[in-house]
C-alpha positions in Angstrom: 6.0 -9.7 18.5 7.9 -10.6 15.5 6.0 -14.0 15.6 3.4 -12.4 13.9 5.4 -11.1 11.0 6.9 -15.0 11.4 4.2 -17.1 11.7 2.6 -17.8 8.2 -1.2 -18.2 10.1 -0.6 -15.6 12.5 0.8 -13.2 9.6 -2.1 -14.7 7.1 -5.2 -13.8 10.4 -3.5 -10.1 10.2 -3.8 -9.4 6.6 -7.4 -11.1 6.4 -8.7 -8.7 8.8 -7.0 -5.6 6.8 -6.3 -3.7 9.6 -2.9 -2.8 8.7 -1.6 -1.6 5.5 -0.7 -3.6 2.9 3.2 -1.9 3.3 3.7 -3.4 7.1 4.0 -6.8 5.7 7.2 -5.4 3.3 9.6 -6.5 5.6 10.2 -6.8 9.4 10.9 -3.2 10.1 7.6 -1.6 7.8 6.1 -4.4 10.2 7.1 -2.1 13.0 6.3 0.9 12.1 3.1 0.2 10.6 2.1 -1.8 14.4 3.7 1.3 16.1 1.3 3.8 14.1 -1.3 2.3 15.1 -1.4 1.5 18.4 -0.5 5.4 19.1 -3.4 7.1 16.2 -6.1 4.3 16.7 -5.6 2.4 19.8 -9.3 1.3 20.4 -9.7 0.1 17.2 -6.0 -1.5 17.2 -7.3 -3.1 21.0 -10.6 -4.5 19.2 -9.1 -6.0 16.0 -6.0 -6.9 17.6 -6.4 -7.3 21.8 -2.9 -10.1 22.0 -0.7 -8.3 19.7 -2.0 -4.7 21.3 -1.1 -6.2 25.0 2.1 -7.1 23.6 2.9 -3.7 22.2 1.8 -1.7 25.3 3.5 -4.0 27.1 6.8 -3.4 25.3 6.7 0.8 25.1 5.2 0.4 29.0 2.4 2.2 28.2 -0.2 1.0 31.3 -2.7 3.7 30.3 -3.5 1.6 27.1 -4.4 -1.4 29.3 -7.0 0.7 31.8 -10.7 0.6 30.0 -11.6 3.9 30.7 -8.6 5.7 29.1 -10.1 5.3 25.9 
């Protein structure tokens, strides 16, 4: 995950789609927090904008519910 803090066109496709707030990108930790927020207050839209980086997330808390469709 932190490839996408890293990575200057993976960071760069994040903030172009202004999903995130403008404070995740502060530093690798906001990063965090900010991903973390959302996956657990807006997970459909997080799956939508995001579907790689929210796989990556549920994969790492070991949420499975996330990854059944009809959870939603």
């Amino acid at each position: 995950m932190t490839r996408y803090y890293t990575d200057a066109e993976l960071n760069a496709e994040l903030r172009s789609k202004g999903y995130f707030r403008l404070y995740a990108y502060q530093n690798q930790f906001e990063f965090l927090a900010v991903i973390l927020e959302h996956f657990f207050e807006t997970p459909k839209q997080f799956r939508k904008e995001h579907p790689e980086l929210f796989v990556i997330v549920n994969n790492m808390l070991n949420f499975k519910e996330y990854l059944v469709e009809d959870s939603f």
